[in-house]
Predicted model as a PDB file, atoms N, CA, C, CB and O in Angstrom, pLDDT in the B-factor column:
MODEL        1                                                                  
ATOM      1  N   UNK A   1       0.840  -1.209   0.000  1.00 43.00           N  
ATOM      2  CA  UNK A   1       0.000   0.000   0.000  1.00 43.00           C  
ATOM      3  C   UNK A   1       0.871   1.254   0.000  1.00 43.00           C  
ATOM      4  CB  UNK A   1      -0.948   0.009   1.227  1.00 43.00           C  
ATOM      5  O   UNK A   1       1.996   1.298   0.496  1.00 43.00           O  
ATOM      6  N   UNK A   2       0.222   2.311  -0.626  1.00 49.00           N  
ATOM      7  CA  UNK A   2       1.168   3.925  -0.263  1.00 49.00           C  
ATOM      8  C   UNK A   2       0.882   4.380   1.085  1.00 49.00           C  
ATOM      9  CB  UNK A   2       0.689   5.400  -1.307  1.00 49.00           C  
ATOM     10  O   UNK A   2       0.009   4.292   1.949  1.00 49.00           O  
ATOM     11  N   UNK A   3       1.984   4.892   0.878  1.00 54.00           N  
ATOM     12  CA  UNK A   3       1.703   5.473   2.762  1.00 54.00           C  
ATOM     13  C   UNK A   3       1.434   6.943   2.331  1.00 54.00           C  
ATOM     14  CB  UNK A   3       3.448   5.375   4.214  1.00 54.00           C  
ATOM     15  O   UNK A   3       1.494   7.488   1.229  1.00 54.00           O  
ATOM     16  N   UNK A   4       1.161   7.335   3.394  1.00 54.00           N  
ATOM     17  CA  UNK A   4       0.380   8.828   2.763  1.00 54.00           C  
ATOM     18  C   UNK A   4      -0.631   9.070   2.744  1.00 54.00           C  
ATOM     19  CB  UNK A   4       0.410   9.182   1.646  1.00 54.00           C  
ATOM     20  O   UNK A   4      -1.478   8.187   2.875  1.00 54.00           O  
ATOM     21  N   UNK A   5      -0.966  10.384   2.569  1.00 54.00           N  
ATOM     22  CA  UNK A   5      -2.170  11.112   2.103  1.00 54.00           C  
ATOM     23  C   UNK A   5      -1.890  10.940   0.304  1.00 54.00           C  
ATOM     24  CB  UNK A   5      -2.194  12.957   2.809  1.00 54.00           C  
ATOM     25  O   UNK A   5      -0.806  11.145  -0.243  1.00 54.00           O  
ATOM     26  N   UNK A   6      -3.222  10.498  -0.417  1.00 53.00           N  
ATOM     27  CA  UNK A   6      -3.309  10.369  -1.619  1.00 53.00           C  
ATOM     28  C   UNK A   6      -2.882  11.085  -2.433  1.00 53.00           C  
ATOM     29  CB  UNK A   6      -4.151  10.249  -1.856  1.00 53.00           C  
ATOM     30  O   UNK A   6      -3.477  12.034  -1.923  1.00 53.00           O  
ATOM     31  N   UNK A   7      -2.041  11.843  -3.829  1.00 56.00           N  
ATOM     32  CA  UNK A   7      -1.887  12.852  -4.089  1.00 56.00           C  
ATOM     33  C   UNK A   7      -1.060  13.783  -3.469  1.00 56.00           C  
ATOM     34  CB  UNK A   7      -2.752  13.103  -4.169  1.00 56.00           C  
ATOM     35  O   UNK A   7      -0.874  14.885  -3.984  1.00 56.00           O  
ATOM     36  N   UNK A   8      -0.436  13.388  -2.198  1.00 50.00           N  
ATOM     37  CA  UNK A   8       0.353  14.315  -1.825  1.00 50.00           C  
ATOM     38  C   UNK A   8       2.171  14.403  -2.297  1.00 50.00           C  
ATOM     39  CB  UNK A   8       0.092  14.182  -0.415  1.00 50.00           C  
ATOM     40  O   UNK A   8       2.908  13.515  -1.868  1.00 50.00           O  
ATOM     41  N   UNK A   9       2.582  15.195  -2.921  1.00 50.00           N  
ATOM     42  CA  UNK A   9       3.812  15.079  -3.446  1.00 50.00           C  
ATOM     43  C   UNK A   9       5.112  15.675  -2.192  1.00 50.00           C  
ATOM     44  CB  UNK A   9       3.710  15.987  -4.938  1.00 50.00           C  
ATOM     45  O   UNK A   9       5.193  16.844  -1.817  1.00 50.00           O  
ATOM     46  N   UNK A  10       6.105  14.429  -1.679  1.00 50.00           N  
ATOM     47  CA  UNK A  10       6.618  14.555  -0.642  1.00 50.00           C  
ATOM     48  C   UNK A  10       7.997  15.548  -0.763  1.00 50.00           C  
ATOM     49  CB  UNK A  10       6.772  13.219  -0.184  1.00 50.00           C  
ATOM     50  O   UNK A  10       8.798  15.861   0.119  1.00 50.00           O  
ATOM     51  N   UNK A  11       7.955  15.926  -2.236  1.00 53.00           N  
ATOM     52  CA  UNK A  11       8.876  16.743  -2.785  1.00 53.00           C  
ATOM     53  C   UNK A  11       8.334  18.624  -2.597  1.00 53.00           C  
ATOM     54  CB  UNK A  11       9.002  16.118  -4.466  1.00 53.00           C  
ATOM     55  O   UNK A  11       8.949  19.690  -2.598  1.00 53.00           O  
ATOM     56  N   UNK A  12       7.407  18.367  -2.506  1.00 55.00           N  
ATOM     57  CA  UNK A  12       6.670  19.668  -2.824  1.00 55.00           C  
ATOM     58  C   UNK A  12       7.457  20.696  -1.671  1.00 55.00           C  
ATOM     59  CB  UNK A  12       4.761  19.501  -2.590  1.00 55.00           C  
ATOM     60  O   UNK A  12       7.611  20.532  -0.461  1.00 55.00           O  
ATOM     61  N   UNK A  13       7.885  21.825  -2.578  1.00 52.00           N  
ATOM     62  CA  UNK A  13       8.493  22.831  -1.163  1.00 52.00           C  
ATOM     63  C   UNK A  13       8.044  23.039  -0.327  1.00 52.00           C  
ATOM     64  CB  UNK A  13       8.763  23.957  -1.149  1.00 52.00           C  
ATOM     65  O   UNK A  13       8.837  23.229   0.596  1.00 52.00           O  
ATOM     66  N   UNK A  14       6.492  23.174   0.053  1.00 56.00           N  
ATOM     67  CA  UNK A  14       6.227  23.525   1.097  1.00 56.00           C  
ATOM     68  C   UNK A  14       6.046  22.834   2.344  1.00 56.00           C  
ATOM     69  CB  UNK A  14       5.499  24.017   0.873  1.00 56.00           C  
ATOM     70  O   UNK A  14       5.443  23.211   3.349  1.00 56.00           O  
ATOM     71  N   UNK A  15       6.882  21.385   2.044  1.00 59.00           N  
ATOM     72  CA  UNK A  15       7.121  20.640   3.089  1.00 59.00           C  
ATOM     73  C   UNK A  15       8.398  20.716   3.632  1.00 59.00           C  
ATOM     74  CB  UNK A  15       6.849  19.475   2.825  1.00 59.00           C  
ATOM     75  O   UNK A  15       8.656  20.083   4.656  1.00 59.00           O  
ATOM     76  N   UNK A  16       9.306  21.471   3.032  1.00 65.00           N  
ATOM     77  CA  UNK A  16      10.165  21.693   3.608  1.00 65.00           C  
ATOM     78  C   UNK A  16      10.254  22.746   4.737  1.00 65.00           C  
ATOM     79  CB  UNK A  16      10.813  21.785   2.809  1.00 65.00           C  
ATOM     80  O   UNK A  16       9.597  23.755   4.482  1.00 65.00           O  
ATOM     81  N   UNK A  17      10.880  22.762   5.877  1.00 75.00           N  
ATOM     82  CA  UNK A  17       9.889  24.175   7.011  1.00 75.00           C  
ATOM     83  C   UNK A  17      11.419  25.299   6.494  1.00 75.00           C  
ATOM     84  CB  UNK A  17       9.667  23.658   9.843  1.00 75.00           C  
ATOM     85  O   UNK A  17      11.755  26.030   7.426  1.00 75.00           O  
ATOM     86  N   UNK A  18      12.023  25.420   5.593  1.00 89.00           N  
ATOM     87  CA  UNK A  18      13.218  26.421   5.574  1.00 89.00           C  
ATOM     88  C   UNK A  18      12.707  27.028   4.161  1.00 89.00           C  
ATOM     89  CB  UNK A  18      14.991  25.671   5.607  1.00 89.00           C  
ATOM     90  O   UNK A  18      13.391  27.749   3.434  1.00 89.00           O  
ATOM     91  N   UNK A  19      11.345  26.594   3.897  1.00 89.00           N  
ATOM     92  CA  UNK A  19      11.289  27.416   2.794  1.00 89.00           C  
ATOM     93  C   UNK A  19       9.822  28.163   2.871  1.00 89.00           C  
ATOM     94  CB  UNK A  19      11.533  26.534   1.448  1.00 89.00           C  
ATOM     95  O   UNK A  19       8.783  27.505   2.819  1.00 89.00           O  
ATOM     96  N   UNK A  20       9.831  29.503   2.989  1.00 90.00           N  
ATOM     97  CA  UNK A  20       8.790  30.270   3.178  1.00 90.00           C  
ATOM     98  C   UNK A  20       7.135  29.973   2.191  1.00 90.00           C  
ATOM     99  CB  UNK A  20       9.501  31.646   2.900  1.00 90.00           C  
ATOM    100  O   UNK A  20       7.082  30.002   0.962  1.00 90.00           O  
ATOM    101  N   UNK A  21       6.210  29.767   2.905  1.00 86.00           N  
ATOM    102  CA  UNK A  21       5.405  29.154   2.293  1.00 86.00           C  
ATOM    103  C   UNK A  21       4.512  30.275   1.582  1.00 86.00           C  
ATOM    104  CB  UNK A  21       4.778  28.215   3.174  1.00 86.00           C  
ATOM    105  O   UNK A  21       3.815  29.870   0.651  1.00 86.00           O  
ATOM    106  N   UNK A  22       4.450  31.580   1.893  1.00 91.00           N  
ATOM    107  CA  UNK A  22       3.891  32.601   1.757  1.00 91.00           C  
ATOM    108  C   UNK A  22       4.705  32.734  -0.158  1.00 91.00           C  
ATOM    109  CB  UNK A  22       4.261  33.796   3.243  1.00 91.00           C  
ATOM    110  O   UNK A  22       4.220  32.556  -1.275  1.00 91.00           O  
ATOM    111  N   UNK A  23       6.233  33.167   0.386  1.00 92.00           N  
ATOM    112  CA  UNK A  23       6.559  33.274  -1.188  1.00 92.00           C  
ATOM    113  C   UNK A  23       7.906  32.727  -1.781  1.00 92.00           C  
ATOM    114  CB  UNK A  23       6.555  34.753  -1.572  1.00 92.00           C  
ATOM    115  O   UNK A  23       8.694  33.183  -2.609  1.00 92.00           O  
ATOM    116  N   UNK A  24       7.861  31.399  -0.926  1.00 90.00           N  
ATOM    117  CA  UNK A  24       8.531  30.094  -1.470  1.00 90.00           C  
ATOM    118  C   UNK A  24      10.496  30.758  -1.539  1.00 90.00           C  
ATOM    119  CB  UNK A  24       7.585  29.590  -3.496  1.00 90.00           C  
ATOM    120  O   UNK A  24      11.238  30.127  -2.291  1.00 90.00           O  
ATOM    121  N   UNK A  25      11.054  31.864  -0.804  1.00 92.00           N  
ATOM    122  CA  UNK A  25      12.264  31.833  -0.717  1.00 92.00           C  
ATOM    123  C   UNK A  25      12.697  30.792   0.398  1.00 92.00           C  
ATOM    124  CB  UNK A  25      12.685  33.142  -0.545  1.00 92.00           C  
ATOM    125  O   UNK A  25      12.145  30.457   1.446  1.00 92.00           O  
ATOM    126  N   UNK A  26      14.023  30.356  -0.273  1.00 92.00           N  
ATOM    127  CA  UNK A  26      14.901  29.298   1.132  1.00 92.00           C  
ATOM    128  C   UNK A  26      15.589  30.248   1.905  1.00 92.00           C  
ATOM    129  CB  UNK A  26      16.282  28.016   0.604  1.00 92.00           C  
ATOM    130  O   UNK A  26      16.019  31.357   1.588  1.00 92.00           O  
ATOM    131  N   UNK A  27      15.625  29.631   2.977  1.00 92.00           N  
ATOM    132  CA  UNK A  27      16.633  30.139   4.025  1.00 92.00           C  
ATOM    133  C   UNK A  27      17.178  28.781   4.521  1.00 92.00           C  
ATOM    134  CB  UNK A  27      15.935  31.120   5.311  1.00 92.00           C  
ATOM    135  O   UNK A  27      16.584  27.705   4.469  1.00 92.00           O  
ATOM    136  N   UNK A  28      18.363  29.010   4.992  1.00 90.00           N  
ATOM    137  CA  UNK A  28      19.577  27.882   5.297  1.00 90.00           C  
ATOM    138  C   UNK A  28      19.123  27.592   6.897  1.00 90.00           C  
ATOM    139  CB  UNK A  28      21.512  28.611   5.107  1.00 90.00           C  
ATOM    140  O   UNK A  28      19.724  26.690   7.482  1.00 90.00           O  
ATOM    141  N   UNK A  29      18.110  28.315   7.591  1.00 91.00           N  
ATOM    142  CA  UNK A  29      17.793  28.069   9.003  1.00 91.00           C  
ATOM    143  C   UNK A  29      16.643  28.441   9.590  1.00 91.00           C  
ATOM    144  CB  UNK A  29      18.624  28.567   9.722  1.00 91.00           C  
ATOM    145  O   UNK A  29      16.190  29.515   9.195  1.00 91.00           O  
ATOM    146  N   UNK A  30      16.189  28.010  10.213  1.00 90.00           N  
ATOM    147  CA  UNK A  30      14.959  28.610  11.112  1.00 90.00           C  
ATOM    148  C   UNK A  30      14.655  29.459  11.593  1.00 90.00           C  
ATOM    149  CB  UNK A  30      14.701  28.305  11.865  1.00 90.00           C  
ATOM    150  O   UNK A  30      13.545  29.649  12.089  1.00 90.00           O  
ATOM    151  N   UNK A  31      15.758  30.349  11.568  1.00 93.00           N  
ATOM    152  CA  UNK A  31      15.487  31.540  12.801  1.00 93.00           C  
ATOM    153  C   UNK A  31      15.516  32.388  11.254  1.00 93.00           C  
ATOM    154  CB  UNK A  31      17.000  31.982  14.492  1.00 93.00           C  
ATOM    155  O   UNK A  31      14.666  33.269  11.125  1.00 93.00           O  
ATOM    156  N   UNK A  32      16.413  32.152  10.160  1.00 94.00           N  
ATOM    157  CA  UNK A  32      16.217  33.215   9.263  1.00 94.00           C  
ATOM    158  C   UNK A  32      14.915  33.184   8.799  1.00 94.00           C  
ATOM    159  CB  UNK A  32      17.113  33.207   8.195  1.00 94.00           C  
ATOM    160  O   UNK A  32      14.478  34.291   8.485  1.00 94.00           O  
ATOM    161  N   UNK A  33      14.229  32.325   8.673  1.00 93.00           N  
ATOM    162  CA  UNK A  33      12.769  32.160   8.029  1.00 93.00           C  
ATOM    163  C   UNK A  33      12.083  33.094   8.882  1.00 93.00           C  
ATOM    164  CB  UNK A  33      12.043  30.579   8.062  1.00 93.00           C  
ATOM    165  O   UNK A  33      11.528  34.125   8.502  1.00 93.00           O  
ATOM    166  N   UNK A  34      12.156  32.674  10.029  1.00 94.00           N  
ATOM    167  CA  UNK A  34      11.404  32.904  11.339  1.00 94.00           C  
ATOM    168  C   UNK A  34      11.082  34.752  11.120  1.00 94.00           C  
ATOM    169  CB  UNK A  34      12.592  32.378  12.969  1.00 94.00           C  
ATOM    170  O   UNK A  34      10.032  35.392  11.055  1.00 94.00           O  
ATOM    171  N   UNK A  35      12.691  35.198  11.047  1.00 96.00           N  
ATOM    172  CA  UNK A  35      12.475  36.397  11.025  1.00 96.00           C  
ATOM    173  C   UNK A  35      12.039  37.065   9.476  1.00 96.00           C  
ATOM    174  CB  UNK A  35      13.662  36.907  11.629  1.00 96.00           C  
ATOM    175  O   UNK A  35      11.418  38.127   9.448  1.00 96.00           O  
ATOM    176  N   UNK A  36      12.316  36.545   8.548  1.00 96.00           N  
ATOM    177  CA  UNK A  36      11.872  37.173   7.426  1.00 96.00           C  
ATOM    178  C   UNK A  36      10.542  36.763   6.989  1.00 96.00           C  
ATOM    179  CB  UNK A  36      12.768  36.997   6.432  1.00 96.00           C  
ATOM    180  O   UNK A  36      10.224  37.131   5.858  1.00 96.00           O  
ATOM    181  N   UNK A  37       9.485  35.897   7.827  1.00 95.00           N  
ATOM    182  CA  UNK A  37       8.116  36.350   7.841  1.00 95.00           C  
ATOM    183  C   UNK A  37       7.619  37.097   8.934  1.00 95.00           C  
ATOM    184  CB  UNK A  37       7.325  35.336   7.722  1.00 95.00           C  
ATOM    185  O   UNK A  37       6.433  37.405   9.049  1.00 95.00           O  
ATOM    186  N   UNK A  38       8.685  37.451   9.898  1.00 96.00           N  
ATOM    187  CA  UNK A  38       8.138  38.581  10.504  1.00 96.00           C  
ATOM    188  C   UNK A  38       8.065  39.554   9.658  1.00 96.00           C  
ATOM    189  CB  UNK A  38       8.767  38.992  11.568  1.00 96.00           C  
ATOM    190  O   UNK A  38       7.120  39.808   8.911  1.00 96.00           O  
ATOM    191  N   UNK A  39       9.448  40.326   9.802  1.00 96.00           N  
ATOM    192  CA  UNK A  39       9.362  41.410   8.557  1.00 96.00           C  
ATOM    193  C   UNK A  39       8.709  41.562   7.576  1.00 96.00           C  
ATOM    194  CB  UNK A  39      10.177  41.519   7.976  1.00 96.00           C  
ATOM    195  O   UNK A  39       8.029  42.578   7.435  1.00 96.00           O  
ATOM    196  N   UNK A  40       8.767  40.311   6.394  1.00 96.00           N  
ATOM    197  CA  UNK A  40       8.666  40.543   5.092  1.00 96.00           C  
ATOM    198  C   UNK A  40       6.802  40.457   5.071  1.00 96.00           C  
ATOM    199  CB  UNK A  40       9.684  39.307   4.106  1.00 96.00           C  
ATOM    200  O   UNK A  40       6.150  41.226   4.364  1.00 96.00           O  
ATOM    201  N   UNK A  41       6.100  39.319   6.031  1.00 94.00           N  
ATOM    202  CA  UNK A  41       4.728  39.000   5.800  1.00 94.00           C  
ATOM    203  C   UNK A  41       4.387  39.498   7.421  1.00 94.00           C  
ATOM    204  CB  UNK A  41       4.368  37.206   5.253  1.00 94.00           C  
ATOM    205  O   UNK A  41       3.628  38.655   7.901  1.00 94.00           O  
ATOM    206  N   UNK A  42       4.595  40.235   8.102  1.00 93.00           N  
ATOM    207  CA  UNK A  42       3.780  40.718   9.628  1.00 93.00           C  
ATOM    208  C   UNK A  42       3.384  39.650  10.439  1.00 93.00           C  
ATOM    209  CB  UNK A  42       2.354  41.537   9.438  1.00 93.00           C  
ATOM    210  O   UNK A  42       2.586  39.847  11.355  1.00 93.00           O  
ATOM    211  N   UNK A  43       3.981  38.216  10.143  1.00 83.00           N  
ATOM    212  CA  UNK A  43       3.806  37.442  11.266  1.00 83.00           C  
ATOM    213  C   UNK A  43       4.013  37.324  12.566  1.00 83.00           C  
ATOM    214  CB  UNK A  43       4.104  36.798  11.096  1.00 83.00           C  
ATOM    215  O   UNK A  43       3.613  36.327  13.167  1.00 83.00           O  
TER     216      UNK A  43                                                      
ENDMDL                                                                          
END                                                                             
């Protein structure tokens, strides 16, 4: 059997948590993400 949710692609960026889901830039760490959706999206 697949494991998974049906349709879900395990490649897809926005499963990665270092890549901003709002507008898909990488950051090399957490805290940079962290802070550039503060700034960039008012989180």
């Amino acid at each position: 059997m697949d494991q998974g949710e049906p349709g879900l692609d395990y490649n897809d960026t926005n499963l990665n948590p270092l890549t901003c889901d709002i507008c898909n830039k990488s950051f090399d760490s957490l805290d940079k993400l962290g802070e550039h959706q503060k700034v960039a999206h008012d989180m």
